[in-house]
N, C-alpha and C positions, 0 to 999 in steps of 0.2 A: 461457765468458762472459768478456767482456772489464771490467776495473771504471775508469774513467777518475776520477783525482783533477783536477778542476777548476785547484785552488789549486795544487798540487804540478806540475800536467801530468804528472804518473806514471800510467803502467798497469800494471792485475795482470792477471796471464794465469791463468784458473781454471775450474770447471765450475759448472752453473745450482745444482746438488746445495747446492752451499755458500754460496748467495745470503741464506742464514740470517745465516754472518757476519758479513756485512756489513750489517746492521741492528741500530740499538741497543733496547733497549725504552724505550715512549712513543713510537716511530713511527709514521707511519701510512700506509699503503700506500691506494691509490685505484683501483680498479679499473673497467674498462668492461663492463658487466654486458650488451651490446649485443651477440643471438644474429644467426648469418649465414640468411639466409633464402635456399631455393634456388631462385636467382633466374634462373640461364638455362634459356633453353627452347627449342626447335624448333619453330620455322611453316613455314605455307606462304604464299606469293601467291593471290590471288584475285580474278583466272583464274590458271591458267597451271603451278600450281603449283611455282613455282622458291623457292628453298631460303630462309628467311632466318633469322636468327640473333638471340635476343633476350636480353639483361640488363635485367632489373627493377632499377631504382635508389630511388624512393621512391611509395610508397603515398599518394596524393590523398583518396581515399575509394573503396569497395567497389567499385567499375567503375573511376578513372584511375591508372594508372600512368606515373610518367616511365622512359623506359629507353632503353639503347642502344641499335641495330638495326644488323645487318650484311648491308646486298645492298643490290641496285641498284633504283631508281627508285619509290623509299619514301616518297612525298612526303602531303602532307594528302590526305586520302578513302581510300586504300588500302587494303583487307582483306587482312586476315591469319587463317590459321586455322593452331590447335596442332593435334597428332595426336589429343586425342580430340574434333576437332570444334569447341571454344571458339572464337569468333571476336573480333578486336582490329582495331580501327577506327584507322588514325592522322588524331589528332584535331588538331595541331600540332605544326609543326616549330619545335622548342625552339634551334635551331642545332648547326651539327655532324653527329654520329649519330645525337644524344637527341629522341626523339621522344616526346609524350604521345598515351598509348594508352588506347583503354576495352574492356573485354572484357565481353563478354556470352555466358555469366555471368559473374559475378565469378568472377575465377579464384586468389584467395590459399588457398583451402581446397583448390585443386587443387596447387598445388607440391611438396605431399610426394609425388606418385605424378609428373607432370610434369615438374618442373623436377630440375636438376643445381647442382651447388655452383659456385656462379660463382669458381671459380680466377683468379689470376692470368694474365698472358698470353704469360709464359716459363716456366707449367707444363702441359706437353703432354700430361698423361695425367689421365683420370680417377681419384679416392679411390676406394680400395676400404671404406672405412669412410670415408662423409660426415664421420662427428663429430670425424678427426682437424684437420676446417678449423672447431674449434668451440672455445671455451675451457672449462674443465670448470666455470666459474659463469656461465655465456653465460644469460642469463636472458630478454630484451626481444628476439623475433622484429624483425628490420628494417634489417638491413645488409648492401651489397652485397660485401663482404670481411668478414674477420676482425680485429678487434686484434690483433696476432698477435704481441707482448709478450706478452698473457695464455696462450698457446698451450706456455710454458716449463711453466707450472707442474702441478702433480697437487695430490690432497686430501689427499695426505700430507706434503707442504712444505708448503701452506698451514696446516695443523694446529701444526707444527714452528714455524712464523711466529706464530702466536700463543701456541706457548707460552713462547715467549723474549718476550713481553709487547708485542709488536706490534699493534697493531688495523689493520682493515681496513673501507674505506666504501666504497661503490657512487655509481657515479654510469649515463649512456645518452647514449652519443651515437650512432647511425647512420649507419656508412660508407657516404658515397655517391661520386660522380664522382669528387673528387680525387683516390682511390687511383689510379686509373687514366688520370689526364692527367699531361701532364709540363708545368714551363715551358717555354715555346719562347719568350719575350720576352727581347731581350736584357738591359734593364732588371724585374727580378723583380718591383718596385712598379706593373708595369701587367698582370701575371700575375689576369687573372678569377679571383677564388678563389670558386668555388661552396658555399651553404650550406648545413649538417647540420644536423639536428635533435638539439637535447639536452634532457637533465634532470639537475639537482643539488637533489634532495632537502635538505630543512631539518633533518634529522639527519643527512646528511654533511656541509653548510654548516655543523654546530654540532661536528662531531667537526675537521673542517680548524681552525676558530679555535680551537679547545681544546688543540687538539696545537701551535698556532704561539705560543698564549700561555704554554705549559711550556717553550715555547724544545726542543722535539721538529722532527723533520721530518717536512714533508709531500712521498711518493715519489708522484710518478705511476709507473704503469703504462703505458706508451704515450703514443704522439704524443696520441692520443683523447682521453685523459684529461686529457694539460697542457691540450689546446686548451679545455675545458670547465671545467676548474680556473682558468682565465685570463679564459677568459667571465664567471665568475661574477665575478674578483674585480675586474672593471670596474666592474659594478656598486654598488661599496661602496667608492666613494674615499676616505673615512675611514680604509681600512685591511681586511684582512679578506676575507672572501664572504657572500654573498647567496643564497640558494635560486636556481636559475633554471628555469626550462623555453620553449624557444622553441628559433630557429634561430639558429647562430651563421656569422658571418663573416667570425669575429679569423683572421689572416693572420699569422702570426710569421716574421721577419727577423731578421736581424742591426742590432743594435742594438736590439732591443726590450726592454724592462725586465721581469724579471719579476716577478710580485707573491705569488704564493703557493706556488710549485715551487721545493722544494729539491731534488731530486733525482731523475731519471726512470729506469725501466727501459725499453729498445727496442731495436731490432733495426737492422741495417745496409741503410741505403736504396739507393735506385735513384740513379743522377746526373739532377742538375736535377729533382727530386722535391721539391714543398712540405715534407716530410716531413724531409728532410735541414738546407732552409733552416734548421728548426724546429732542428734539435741545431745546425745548428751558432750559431744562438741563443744557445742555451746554456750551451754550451762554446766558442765562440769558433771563428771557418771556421776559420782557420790550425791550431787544436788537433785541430779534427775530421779534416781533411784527414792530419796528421801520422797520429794514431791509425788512419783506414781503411787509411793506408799500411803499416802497421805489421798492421793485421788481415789484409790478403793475403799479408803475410810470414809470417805464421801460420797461415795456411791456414783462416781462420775463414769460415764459410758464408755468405752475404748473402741479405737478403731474407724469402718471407715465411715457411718452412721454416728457415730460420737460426737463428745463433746471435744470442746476446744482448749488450748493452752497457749496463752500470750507470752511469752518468754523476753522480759527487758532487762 
């Protein structure tokens, strides 16, 4: 784990084991409680049966799905059929890959025997245990990735964390598309930023302002989490957050203010990835850029199997 001091521009060079340290008590960590759903599949064409390739991105209701699709001449009417028969209609071309699909029957009760864990797409092999692409408090079936900041931790640091007098809140947001687009605009502010679904419960809205009125910090855990920490605290200009649940479409840059993140934990992104925008947000591009440089001099692992960056 890499620990980046904001104020100082200092880094510690250390391991995830001792992430204890570095929290005082009366903090409050925030975690994405948001489970990976196995969301690729194998079809066929119909006629013809030529191969095509599907990522479930978000659940509409009990027959639509929006999702990727890979092969050729995919366009609206198109039948698709899985291996045990299920058939997927595309119902609309959403632009791009992403296509809304309806399956008959509904096929979310089928993904556990179906579907495979939708990996990233510079990891070539199958898990041999799915639940390592799972966080050990993954709770809300419905994302097409992992947070994969919460993928550091076990029950037994977590435990360690509260009894150095830390508390921990839950919040759900649902990885969808942006994991897997990059910017390509040259200009970042005309970058489509696609929107997830969240929730910020009125007892983590009540535990954030409680811990920010003791002069405590609030750590997100993951991009996930600021982007939903940041959702809410739009909503309460006064100061503060608000409950929320709906979809969000806050987009973080450089120069954006933040309101209620004092500190994030996350992992080492992709180039030109919303994701990165997002840190270096927070730490400043030129600090961030310095620090990556410095993590491949170190030989630290990037992405979503990686190691980790404390950012205070």
């Amino acid at each position: 784990m890499l620990v980046l001091d904001r104020a100082r521009g200092s880094q510690t060079h250390t391991t995830f084991r001792k992430f204890v340290d570095f929290l005082n008590p009366g903090d409050l960590l925030v975690i994405n409680r948001s489970r990976v759903i196995l969301a690729r599949l194998a079809a066929y064409k119909i006629p013809g049966r030529g191969k095509v390739e599907l990522l479930l991105l978000e659940r509409l209701n009990d027959r639509q799905w929006k999702a990727l699709v890979g092969g050729k001449g995919l366009g609206v009417g198109k039948q698709l059929e899985l291996e045990n028969g299920t058939r997927a209609a595309i119902e609309q071309d959403l632009g791009g890959a992403q296509r809304l699909l309806a399956f008959e029957p509904p096929v979310e009760a089928q993904l556990g025997s179906l579907g495979a864990v939708p990996l990233p797409p510079y990891i070539h092999s199958q898990l041999a245990d799915p639940e390592r692409y799972q966080t050990v408090y993954a709770r809300e079936a419905g994302s097409a990735a992992a947070p994969t900041a919460g993928l550091h931790f076990t029950l037994r640091l977590m435990e360690a964390i509260k009894a150095k007098g830390v508390r921990f809140a839950d919040l759900t947001l649902h990885i969808g598309l942006d994991t897997f687009a990059p910017v390509t605009e040259a200009d970042p502010q005309k970058h489509l930023i696609h929107t997830e679904w969240c929730q910020l419960s009125a007892e983590t809205a009540r535990l954030v302002n409680e811990t920010r009125a003791a002069g405590a910090r609030v750590i997100a855990v993951g991009t996930t989490s600021v982007r939903v920490l940041e959702s809410a605290a739009a909503l309460a200009p006064q100061g503060g957050i608000l409950p929320f649940e709906g979809r969000t479409d806050l987009f973080i840059l450089p120069g954006y203010k933040f309101r209620v993140v004092d500190a994030m934990l996350t992992n080492f992104h992709l180039p030109r990835s919303t994701l990165l925008m997002l840190v270096s947000a927070f730490a400043g591009r030129e600090l961030i850029l310095e620090t990556y440089r410095a993590a491949v001099a170190e030989g630290y692992r990037f992405y979503s199997f990686g190691d980790a960056m404390l950012i205070v």
